[in-house]
C-alpha positions in Angstrom: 66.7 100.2 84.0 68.6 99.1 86.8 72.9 100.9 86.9 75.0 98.6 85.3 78.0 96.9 87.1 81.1 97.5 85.5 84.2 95.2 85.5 87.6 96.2 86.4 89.4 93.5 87.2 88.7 90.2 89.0 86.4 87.1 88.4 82.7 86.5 88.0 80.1 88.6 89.4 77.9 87.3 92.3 74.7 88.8 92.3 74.8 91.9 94.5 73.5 95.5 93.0 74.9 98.5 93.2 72.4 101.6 93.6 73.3 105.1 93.5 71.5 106.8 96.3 72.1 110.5 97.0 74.7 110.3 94.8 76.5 107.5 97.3 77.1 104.3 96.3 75.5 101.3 98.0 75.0 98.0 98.3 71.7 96.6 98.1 70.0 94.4 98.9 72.7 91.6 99.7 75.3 93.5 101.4 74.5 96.3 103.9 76.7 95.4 106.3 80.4 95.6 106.1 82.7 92.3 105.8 85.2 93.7 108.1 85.9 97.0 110.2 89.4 97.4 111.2 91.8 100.2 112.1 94.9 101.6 110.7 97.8 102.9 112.5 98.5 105.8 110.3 95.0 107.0 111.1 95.1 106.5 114.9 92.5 108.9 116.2 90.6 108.3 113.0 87.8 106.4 111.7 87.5 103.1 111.0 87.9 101.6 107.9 85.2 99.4 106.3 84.9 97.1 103.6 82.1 95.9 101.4 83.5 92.7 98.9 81.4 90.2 96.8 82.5 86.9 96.4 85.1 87.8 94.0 86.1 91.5 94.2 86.4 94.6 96.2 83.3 96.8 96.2 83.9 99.6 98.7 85.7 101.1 101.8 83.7 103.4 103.6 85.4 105.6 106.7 83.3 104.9 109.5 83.4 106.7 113.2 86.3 105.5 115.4 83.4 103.9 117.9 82.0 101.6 115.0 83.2 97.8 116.4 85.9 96.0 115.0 84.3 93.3 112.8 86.8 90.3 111.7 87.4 89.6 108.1 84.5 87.2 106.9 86.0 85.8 104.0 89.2 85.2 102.6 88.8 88.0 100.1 88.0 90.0 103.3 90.9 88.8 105.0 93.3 89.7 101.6 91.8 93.0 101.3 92.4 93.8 105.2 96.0 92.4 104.8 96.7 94.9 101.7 95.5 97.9 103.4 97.6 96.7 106.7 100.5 96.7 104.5 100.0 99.9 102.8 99.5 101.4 106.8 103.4 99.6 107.8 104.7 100.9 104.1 103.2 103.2 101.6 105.2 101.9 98.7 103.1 98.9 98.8 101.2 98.3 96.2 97.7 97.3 95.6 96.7 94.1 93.8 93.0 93.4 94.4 90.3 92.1 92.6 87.6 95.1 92.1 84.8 96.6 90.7 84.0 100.0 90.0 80.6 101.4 89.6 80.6 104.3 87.7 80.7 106.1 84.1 82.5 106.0 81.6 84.2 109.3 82.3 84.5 108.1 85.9 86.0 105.3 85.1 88.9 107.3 82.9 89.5 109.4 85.8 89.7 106.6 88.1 92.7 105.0 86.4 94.7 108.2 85.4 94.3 108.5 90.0 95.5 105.4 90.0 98.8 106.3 87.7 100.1 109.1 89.9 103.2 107.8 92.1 102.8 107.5 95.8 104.5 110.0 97.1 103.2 112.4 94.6 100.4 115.1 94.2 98.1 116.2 91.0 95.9 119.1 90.7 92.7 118.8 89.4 93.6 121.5 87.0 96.7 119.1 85.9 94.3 115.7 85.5 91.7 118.0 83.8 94.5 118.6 80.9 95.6 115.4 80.7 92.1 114.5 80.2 90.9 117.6 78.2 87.8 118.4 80.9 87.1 120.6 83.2 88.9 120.8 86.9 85.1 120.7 88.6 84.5 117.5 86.7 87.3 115.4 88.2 86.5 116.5 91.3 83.6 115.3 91.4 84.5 111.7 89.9 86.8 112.1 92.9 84.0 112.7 95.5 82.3 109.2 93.8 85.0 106.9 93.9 84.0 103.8 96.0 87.3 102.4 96.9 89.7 105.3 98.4 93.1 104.9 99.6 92.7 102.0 96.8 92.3 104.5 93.9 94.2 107.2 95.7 92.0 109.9 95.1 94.1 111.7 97.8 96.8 112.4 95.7 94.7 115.1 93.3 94.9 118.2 95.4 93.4 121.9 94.3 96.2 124.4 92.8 96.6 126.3 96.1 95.1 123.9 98.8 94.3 120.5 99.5 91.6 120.7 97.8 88.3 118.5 98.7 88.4 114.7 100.2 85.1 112.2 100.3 83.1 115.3 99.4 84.3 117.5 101.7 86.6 120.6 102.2 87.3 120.8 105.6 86.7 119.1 109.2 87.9 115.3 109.4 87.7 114.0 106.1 90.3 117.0 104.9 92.6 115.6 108.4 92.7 112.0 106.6 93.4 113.0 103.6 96.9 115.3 104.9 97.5 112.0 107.3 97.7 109.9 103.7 99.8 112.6 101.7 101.9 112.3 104.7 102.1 108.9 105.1 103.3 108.2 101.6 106.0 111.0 102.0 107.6 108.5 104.5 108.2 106.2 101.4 
């Protein structure tokens, strides 16, 4: 049986899949490519971002290397979703309004939107979210590492008791760098 899609907000659905592969999310078969690359200035020597959209919602932002080219907005979704990020780069108080979907379980999905609850501007463990959602720390760390749509659910805002904790799967080299860029960022609020 084939993952089911799961609404979160926004319109109809258009008839792209989403596969979990590695444990990755990607688009298949429809939508390999992304429908724009861009920079951001608060990430200036960092990577690109890319997004994925269907015709009605936000599926995706991958980082991708700084030497990836710039790809213009294909859609007017596209373009929205370029302008929102933009925005949140000139002012992290902005807030996000998008149409998305989320692929993910149940539990993922819970964790996703108690991220999406904490301030900008503020920081909780994974110890702290584990509590508030009676599981374990190692557990919303890893519905961290699968969310599809950072900076969007702000997974950079749950940080380890006594370090930054993990970022995209990681816990150190670049990934770690964009994540203290973002903390940072949202302290100029």
């Amino acid at each position: 049986m084939p993952p089911a899609l799961v609404k979160w907000r926004g319109s109809g659905y258009t008839g792209r899949r989403l596969l979990i592969a590695s444990g990755h999310i990607m688009i298949s078969p429809l939508s390999k490519n992304h429908d724009a690359v861009f920079s951001l200035a608060l990430l200036p020597d960092g990577p690109k971002l890319g997004i994925r959209v269907s015709d009605s919602a936000l599926l995706a932002i991958d980082f991708l290397k700084s030497s990836t080219p710039d790809k213009a907005p294909q859609t007017e979704l596209a373009r929205l979703i370029v302008t929102k990020l933009l925005n949140y780069s000139a002012n992290p108080a902005s807030r996000f309004s998008l149409p998305i979907y989320l692929h993910g379980t149940a539990f993922q999905q819970r964790v996703w939107q108690a991220i999406k609850n904490i301030p900008t501007g503020e920081v909780c463990s994974y110890g702290q979210l584990a509590r508030q959602l009676n599981t374990g720390a190692r557990a919303i760390g890893n519905a961290c590492r699968k969310n599809p749509i950072p900076i969007v659910i702000p997974c950079h805002r749950v940080v380890g008791a006594n370090s930054m904790g993990g970022y995209s799967g990681q816990t150190s080299g670049a990934q770690l760098t964009i994540k203290s860029r973002l903390l940072a960022h949202e302290q100029q609020r």
